[in-house]
C-alpha positions as CSV (number, residue, x, y, z in Angstrom):
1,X,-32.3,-4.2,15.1
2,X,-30.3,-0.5,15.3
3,X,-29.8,0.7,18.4
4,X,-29.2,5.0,18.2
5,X,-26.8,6.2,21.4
6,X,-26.3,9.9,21.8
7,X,-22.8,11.5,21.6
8,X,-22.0,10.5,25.2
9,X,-23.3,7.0,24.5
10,X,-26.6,6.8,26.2
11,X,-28.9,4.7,24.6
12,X,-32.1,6.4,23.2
13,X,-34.0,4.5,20.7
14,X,-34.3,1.1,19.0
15,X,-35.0,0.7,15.7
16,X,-36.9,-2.1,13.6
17,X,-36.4,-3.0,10.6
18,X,-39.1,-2.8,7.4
19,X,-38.5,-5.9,5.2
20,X,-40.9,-4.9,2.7
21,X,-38.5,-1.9,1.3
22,X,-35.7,-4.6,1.8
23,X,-35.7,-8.0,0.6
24,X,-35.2,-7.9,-3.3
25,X,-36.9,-11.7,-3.5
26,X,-40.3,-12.1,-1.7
27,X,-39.9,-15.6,-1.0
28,X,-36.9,-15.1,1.3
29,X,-38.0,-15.7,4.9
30,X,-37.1,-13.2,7.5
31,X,-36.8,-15.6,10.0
32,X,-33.0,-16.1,9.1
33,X,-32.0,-12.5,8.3
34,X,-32.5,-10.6,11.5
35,X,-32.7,-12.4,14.6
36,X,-33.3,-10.3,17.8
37,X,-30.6,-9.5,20.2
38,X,-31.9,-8.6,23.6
39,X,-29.8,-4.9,24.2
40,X,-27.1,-5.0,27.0
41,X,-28.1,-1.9,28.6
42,X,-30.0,-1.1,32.1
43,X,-32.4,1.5,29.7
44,X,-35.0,0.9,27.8
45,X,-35.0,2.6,24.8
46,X,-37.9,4.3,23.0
47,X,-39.4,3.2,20.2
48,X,-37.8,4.5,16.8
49,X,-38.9,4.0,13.4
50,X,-38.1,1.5,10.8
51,X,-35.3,1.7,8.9
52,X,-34.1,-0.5,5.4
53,X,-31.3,-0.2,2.8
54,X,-29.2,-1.2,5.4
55,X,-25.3,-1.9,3.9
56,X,-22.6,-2.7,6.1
57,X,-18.9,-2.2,4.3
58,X,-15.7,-3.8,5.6
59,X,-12.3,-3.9,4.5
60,X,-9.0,-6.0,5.5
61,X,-6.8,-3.2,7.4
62,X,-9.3,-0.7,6.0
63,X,-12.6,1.1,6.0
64,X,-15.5,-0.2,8.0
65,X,-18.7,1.9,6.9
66,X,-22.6,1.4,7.2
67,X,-25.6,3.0,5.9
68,X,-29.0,2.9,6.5
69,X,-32.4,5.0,5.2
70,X,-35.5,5.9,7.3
71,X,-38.4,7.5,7.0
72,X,-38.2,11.4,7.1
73,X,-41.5,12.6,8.6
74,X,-42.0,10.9,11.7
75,X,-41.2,11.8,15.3
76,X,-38.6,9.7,16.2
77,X,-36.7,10.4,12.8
78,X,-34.5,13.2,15.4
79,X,-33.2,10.4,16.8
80,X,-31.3,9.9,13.7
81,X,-28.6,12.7,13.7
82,X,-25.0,13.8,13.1
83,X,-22.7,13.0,15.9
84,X,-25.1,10.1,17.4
85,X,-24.1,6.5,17.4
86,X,-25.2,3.3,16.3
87,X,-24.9,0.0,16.8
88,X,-25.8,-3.4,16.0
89,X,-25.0,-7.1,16.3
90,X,-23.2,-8.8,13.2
91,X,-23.9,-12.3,12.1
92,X,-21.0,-13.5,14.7
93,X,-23.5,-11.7,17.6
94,X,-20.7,-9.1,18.2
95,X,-21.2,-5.4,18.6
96,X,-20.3,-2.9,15.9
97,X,-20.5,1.1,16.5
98,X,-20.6,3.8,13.8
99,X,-20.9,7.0,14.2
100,X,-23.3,9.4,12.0
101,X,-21.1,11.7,10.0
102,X,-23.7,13.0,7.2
103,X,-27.4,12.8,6.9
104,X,-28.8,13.3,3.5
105,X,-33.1,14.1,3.5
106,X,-34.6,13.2,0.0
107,X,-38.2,14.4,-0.7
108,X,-38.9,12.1,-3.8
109,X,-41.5,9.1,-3.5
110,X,-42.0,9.6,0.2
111,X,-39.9,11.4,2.6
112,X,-37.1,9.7,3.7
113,X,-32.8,10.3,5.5
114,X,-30.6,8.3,5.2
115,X,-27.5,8.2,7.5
116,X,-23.9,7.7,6.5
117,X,-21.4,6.5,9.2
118,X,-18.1,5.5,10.1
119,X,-16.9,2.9,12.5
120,X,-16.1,4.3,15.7
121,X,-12.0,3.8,15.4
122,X,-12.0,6.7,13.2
123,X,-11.7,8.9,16.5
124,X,-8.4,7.6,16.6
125,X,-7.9,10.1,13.7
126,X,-8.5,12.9,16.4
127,X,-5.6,11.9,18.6
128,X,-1.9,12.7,17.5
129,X,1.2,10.5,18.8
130,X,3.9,13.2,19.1
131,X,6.9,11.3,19.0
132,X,7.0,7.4,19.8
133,X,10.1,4.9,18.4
134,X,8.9,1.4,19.5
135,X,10.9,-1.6,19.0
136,X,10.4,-5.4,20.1
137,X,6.9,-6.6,20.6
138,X,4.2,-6.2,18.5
139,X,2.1,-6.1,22.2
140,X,4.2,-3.4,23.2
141,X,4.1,-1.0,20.1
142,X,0.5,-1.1,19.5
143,X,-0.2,-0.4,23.8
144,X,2.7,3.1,22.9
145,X,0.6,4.3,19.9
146,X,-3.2,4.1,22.0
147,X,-1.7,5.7,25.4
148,X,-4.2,8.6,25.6
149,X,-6.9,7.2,23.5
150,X,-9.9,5.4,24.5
151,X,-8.7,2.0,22.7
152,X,-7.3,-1.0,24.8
153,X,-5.1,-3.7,22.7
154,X,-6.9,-6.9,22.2
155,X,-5.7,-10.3,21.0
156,X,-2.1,-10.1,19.4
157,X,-0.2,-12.9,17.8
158,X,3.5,-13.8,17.9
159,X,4.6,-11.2,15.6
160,X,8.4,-11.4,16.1
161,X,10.2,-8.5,16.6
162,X,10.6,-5.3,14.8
163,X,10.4,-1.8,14.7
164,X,8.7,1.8,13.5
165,X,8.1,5.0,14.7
166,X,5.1,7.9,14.7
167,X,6.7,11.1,14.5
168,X,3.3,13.5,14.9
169,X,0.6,11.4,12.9
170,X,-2.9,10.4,13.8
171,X,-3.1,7.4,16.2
172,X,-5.0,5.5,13.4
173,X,-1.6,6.0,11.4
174,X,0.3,5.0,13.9
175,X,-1.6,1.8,14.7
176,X,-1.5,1.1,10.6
177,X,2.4,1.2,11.0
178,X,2.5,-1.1,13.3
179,X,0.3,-3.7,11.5
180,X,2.5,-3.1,8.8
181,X,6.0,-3.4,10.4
182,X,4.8,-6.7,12.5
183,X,3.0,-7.5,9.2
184,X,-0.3,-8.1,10.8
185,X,-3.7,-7.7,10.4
186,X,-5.7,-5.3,12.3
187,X,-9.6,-6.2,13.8
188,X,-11.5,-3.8,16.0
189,X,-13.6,-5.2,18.4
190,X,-16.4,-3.4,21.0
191,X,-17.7,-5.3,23.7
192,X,-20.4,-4.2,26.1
193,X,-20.7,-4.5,29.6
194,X,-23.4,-2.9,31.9
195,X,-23.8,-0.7,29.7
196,X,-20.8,0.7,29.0
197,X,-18.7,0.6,25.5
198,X,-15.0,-1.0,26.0
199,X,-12.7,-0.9,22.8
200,X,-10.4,-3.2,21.4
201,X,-7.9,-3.5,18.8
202,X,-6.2,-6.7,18.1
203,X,-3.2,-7.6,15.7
204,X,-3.9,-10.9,14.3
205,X,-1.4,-13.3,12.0
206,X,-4.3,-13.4,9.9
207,X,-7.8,-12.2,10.1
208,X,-10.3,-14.6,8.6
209,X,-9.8,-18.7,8.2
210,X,-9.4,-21.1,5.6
211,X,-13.4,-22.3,6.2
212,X,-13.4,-24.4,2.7
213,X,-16.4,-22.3,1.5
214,X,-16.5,-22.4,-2.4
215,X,-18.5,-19.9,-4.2
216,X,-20.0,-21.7,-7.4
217,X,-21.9,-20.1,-10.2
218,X,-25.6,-20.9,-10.6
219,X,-25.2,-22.0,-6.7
220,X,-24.5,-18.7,-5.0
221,X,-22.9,-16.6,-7.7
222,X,-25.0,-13.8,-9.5
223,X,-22.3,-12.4,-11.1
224,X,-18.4,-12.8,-10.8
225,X,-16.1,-10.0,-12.4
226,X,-12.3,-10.2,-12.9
227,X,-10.0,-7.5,-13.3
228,X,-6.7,-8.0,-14.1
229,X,-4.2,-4.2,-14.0
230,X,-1.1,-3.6,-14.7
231,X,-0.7,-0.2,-13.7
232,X,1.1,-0.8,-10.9
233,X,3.7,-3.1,-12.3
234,X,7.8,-2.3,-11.8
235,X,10.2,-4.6,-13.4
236,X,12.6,-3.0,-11.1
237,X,13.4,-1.7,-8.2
238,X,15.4,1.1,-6.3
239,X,15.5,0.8,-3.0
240,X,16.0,3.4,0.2
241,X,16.3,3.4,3.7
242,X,16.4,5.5,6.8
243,X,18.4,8.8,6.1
244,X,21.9,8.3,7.6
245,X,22.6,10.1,10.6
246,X,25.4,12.7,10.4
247,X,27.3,13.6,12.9
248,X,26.1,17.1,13.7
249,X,22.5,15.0,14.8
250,X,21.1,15.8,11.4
251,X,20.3,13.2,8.3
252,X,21.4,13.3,5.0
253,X,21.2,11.0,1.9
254,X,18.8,7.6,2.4
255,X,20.3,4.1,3.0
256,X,20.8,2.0,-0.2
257,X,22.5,-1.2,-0.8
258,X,24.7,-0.1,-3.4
259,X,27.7,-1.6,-1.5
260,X,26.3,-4.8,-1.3
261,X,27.3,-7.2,-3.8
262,X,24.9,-10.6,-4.7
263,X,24.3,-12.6,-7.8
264,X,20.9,-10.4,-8.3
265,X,23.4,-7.3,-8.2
266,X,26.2,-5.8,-9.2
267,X,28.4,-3.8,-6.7
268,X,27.1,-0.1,-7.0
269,X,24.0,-0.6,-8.3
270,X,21.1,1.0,-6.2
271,X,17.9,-1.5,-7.4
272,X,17.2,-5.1,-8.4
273,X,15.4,-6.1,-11.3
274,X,13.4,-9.6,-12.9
275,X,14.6,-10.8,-15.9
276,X,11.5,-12.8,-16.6
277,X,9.5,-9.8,-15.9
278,X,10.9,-7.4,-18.2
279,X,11.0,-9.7,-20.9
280,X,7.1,-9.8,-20.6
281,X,6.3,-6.7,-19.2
282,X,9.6,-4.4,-19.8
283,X,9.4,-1.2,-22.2
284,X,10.9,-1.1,-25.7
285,X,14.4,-2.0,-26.2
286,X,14.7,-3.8,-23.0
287,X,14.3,-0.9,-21.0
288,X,13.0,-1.7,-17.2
289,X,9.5,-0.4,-15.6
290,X,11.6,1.4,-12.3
291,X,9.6,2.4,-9.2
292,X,11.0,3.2,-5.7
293,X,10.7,1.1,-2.5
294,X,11.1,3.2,0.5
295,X,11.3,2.1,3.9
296,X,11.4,5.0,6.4
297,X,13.0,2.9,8.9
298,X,15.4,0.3,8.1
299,X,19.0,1.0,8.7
300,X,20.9,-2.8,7.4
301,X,21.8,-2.7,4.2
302,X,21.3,-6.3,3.6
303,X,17.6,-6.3,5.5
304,X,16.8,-2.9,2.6
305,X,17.6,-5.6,-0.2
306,X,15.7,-8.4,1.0
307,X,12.8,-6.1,1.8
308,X,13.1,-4.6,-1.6
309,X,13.0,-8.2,-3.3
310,X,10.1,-9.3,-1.0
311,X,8.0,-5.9,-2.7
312,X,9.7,-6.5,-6.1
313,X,7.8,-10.3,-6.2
314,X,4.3,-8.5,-5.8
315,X,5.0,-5.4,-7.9
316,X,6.1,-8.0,-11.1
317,X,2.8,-9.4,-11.2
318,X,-0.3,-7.7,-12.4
319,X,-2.9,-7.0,-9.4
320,X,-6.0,-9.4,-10.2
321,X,-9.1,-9.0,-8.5
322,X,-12.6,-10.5,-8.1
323,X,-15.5,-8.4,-6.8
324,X,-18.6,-10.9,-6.9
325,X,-22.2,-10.1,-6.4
326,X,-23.7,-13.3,-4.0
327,X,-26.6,-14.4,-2.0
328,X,-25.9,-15.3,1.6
329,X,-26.3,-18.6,2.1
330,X,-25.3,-18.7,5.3
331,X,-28.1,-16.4,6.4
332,X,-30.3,-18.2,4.5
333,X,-30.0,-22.3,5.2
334,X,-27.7,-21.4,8.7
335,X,-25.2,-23.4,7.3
336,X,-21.9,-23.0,9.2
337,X,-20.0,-24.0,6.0
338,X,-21.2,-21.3,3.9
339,X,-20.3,-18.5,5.7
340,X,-17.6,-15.7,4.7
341,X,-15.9,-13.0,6.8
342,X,-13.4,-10.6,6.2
343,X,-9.9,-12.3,5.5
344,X,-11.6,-15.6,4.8
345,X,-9.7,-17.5,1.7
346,X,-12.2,-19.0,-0.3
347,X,-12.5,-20.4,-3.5
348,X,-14.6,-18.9,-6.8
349,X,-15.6,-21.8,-9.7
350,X,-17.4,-20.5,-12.5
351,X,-17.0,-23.0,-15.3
352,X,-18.6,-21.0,-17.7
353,X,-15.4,-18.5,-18.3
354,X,-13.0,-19.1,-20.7
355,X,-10.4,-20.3,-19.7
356,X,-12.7,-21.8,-17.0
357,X,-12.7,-20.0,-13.2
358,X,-11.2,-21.9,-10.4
359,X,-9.6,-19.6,-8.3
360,X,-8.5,-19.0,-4.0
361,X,-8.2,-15.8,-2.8
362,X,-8.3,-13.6,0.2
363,X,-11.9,-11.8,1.0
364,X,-10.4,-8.1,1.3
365,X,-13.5,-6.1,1.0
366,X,-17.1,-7.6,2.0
367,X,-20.7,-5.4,1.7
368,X,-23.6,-7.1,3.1
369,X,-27.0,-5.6,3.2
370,X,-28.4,-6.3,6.9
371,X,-32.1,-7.4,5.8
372,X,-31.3,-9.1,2.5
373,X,-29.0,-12.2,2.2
374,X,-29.7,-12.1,-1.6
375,X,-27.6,-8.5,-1.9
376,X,-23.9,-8.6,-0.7
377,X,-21.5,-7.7,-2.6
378,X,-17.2,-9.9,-1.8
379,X,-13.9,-8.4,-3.9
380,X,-11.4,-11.2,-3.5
381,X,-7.6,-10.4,-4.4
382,X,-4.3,-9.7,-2.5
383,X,-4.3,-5.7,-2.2
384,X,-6.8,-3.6,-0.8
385,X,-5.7,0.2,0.5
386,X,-5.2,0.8,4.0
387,X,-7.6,3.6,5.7
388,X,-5.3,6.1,6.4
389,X,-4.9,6.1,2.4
390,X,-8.8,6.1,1.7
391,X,-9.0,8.4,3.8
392,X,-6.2,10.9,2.7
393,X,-6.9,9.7,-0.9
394,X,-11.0,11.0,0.0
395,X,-9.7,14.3,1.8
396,X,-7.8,15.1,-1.6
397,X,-10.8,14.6,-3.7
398,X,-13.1,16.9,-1.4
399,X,-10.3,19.5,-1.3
400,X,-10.2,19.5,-5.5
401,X,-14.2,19.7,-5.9
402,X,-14.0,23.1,-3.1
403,X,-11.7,24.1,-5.1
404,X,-12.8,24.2,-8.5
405,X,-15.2,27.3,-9.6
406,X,-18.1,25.8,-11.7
407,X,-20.1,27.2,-13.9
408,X,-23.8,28.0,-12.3
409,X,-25.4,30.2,-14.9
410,X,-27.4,27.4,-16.3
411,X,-29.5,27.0,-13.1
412,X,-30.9,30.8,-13.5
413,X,-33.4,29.3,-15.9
414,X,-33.8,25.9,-14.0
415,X,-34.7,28.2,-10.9
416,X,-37.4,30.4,-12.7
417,X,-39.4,27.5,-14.1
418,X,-39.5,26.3,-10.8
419,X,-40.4,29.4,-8.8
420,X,-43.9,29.8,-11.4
């Protein structure tokens, strides 16, 4: 079921869903895909129309998206419209809120919208943290960066101590730097309560467990892909700190550890480099792949270098990822052992690959259609961009496209044939 809400989170219809535009293999039962959850709210809602081609996306410390298509030509279709909300319970019977950002009407067989949305902590790209510097507990710098915001902080782990700071940046950047300073994991929760939405964000060790769920070719496999880049590789490393303050109040030149002398590096030299990863991965006559590690906030030499080692042992190694197309067997038998969540580590065999596949790895991106077990979609691998980088990385893309003039002469004709 999708529940819509309006802007100011009233609810206003329920919609069902159609599992004859849905399920890809007839013989799935429905009876394990969509179980009803009785709504939370004093209201009832009207009744909405069906909707299918419903995908949920989530990724570790990243986007969280959801789609869904309805029919275009029916009453209750309005319901369905920018700036509304809508919810529904996942397979762990917890709440998840998107709001609709774009509707796209399609008159091709049939009349249908479809919505596109965006998890609700995306409004935390509307609020700015001015100036904030907070140091010690993970607990403490997450509740600094959502003071003002509708968010509350939720579970957080024993992080240690540590610092960052959010010098005029979203709150969903700020939040981001403090997963990645307390090296945590971020999970967004909503829970519902007579009928009114409360937000949480926790900061976990890890998101996901180690369930023991294998996926195995020819069990729940369709297809398994692996891709191995190199682009990102760096034999070597500079690295650079805070800028060091002067003592009129200003900053000048970034911290390096060029003073510091180990048996990795020489005294005066600004980076650190792998043997063993040059000699396989180096240019030409010996010469290193350098990159620059920057962190805007550390002011020990001796912390800068082992930082810079720590990002030197994951930038020597090609990134290798697995995006597999699955069934849901969980959904399907109700199996606890067979279900996957974000941040899960799990284990791919496909003997049929030379050299044959036996791989564990982190699920860092998961896209599940709602209605059909038989289509979702897991990438399994050790990177995945955060959101404030999709989302900067998406803003750049739709700034180049306004951009650039096109050519539109070649529709004069395309128009006339249609007009007679």
């Amino acid at each position: 079921m999708l529940y819509i809400f309006s802007p100011d989170e009233e609810l206003l219809a329920l919609l069902k869903p159609d599992f004859s535009k849905s399920i890809k293999n007839s013989s799935v039962s429905s009876a394990f895909i969509t179980p009803e959850h009785p709504a939370e709210f004093d209201k009832a809602p009207a009744e909405g129309c069906l909707y299918w081609d419903a995908k949920h996306r989530e990724v570790l410390n990243g986007e969280n998206i959801f789609k869904f298509t309805i029919p275009a030509n029916q009453a209750s279709t309005s319901f369905v419209a920018e700036g509304n909300l809508v919810a529904f319970r996942d397979l762990d019977n917890y709440w998840q809120f998107f709001e609709i950002k774009r509707i796209v009407d399609l008159h091709g067989d049939g009349l249908t919208r479809t919505a596109f949305c965006e998890h609700i902590l995306y409004e935390l790209l509307d609020d700015i943290v001015t100036d904030k510097r907070p140091a010690g507990s993970a607990t403490a710098a997450l509740s600094g960066m959502l003071e003002g915001t509708r968010w509350r902080v939720g579970i957080v782990d024993d992080l240690g101590v540590a610092n960052t700071s959010a010098y005029y940046i979203s709150a969903l950047e700020a939040v981001q730097k403090v997963a990645k300073a307390w090296k945590g994991e971020l999970n967004w929760r909503c829970v519902v309560i007579g009928g009114v939405i409360t937000r949480y964000v926790d900061l976990r060790a890890m998101v996901g467990t180690d369930t023991g769920k294998q996926f195995v070719y020819t069990k729940d496999i369709l297809s398994v892909e692996r891709e191995e880049d190199i682009s990102t590789i760096a034999t070597a490393l500079y690295g650079r700190g805070k800028g060091v303050e002067l003592d009129e109040g200003s900053y000048g030149r970034r911290l390096t550890f060029a003073d510091l002398e180990t048996p990795d590096k020489p005294l005066g030299q600004e980076w650190i480099g792998d043997d063993d990863a040059l000699a396989r991965w180096g240019r030409p006559g010996g010469r290193h792949r350098f990159d620059v590690f920057v962190d805007e906030e550390e002011t020990d030499p001796e912390k800068l270098l082992e930082k810079t080692r720590d990002e030197l042992a994951k930038r020597k190694v090609p990134r290798v990822t697995y995006r597999l197309d699955v069934v849901s067997l969980e959904q399907l038998t109700g199996y606890e052992h067979e279900k996957v969540r974000k941040g899960d580590l799990v284990r791919v065999i496909d003997r049929e690959f030379t050299p044959e596949l036996v791989v564990s790895a982190r699920v860092i991106d998961i896209e599940r259609d709602l209605l059909d077990p038989a289509d979702t979609n897991v990438i399994l691998g050790s990177f995945a961009p955060s959101i404030v980088e999709a989302t900067i990385n998406t803003a750049r893309r739709i700034d180049d496209i306004a951009n650039k003039p096109y050519n539109t002469k070649w529709l004069d004709g395309v128009i006339d044939v249609l007009q007679n």
